[in-house]
N, C-alpha and C positions, 0 to 999 in steps of 0.2 A: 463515448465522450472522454475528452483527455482529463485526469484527477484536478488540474489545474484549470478553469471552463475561464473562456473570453471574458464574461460579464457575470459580475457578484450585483444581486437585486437587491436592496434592502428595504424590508415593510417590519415598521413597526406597528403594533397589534394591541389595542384596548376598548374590550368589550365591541368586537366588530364582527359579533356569531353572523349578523345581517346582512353584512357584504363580502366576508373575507372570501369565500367558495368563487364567487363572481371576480375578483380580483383575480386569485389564483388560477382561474381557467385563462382569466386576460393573458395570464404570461406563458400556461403552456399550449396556446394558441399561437405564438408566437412563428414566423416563418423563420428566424432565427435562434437556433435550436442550445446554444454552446452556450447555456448561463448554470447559475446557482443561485437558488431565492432563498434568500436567508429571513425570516419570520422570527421576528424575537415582541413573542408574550410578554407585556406589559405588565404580569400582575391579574389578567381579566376574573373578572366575576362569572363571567356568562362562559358558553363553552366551546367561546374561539378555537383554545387549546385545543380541541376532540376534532374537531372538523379541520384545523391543520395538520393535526396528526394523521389520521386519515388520508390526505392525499401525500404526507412524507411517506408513509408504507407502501403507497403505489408507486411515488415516483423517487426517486433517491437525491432527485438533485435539488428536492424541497427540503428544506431543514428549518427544525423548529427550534430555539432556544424560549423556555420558562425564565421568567425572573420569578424572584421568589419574593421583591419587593417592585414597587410602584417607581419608576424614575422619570416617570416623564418622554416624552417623545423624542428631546434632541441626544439621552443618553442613550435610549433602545436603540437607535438607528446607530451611534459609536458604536456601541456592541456587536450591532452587526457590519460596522467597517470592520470592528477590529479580527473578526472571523473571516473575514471574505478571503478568499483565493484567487480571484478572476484580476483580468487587467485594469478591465474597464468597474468602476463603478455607477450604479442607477438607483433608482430613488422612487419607489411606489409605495404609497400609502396605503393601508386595509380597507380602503372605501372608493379607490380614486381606479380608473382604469386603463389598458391599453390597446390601438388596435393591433393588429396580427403582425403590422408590417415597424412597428415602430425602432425595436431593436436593432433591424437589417438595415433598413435605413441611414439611423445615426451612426451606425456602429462602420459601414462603408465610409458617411461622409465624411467621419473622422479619420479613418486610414486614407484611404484615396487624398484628402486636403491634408495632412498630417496634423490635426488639431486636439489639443489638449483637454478642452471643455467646449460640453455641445447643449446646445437644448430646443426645443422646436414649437410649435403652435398646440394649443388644446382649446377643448370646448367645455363648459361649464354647465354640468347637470344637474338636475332635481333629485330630490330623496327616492324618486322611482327611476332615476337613469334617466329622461329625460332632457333632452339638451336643448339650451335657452340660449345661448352667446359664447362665440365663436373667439378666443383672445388672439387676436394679429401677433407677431414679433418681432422686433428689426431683425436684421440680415446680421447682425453682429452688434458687440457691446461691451466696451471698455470700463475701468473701475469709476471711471470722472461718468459716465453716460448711467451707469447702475447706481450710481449714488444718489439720481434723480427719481426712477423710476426702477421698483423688483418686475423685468419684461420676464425671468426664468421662473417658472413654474415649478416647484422641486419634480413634479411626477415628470420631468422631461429632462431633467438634468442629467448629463454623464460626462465623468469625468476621468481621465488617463492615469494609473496610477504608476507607468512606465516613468514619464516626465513628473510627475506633479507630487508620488508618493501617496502615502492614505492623507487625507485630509478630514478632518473629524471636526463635530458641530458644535460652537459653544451652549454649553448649556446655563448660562445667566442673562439671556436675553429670551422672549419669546419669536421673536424673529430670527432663528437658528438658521434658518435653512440660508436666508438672506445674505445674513451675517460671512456663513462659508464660502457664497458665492465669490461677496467682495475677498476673502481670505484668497479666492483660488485666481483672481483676476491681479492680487498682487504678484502671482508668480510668473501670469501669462497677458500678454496684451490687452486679449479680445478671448471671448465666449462667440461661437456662430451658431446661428441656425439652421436648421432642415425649416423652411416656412412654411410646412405643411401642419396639418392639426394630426396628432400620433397619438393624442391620448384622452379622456375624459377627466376631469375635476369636478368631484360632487360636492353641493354647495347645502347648506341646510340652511 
């Protein structure tokens, strides 16, 4: 793998010893191999940290960042923009999952179409992984068409940092993730789809 990998993952991590090992295989399942997951600890109580550790000493291209205070979800995940090396950036949460193909997928439609910002269909699970409801998503999506309706899911989102640069989350709104979307739609037309379901979202 080149020191510099395609795709920079970022999961922020608070008190999620229950799913993060589950996530984590989501991505080294992955049929597309050129990423870096970057894992930045929140702070947890429990012993996320041990069990992310653990698979950074097997695999090199996991990496852990400790905070040593609490910041919240839309700074962890800065933290881990502002680490990242890869082109492309993605977006997976410690609880949330991927299938095998998701990566390859988005990662071609966006070369192949030359597009800046991608994101695709997911399905909505239960606290036991259980999937309940299937979210459709238009074929594409403008800043006036997002202002009505959030259709991007963050566990699906990825963005070009060739065109677009790093793009980082405001942290004074609770809708952070939203927020950047509209941020990256002022720089680019449209957001497209893959309208395939690529990923799981667990729901409690």
């Amino acid at each position: 793998m080149n020191s510099h990998p395609q795709i920079s993952i970022i999961t922020p991590c608070f008190n999620s010893s229950i799913y993060i090992e589950e996530t984590i295989k989501s991505v080294l399942s992955q049929s597309f191999q050129d990423w870096e997951h970057i894992i930045v600890d929140d702070c947890s109580i429990d012993n996320s940290s041990e069990i992310i550790k653990a698979y950074c000493d097997k695999d090199k291209r996991i990496k852990l960042i400790k905070l040593p205070n609490n910041n919240g979800v839309a700074q962890a995940r800065n933290i881990g923009i502002n680490e990242a090396t890869g082109r492309f950036i993605a977006f997976l949460d410690s609880d949330d999952l991927w299938y095998p193909d998701k990566l390859e997928k988005q990662i071609s439609f966006m070369k192949k179409n030359k597009i800046d910002f991608c994101y695709s269909g997911y399905e909505k699970i239960n606290e036991q992984g259980k999937p309940f409801q299937k979210m459709k998503v238009p074929l594409k999506i403008s800043y006036r068409g997002l202002l009505k309706t959030c259709y991007i899911g963050c566990l699906t989102a990825i963005y070009d940092t060739k065109n677009l640069g790093k793009i980082y989350m405001p942290t004074n709104t609770k809708r952070e993730d939203y927020a950047t979307w509209l941020s990256i739609l002022k720089q680019t037309q449209y957001a497209y789809a893959v309208p395939e379901v690529l990923a799981k979202y667990r729901v409690y």
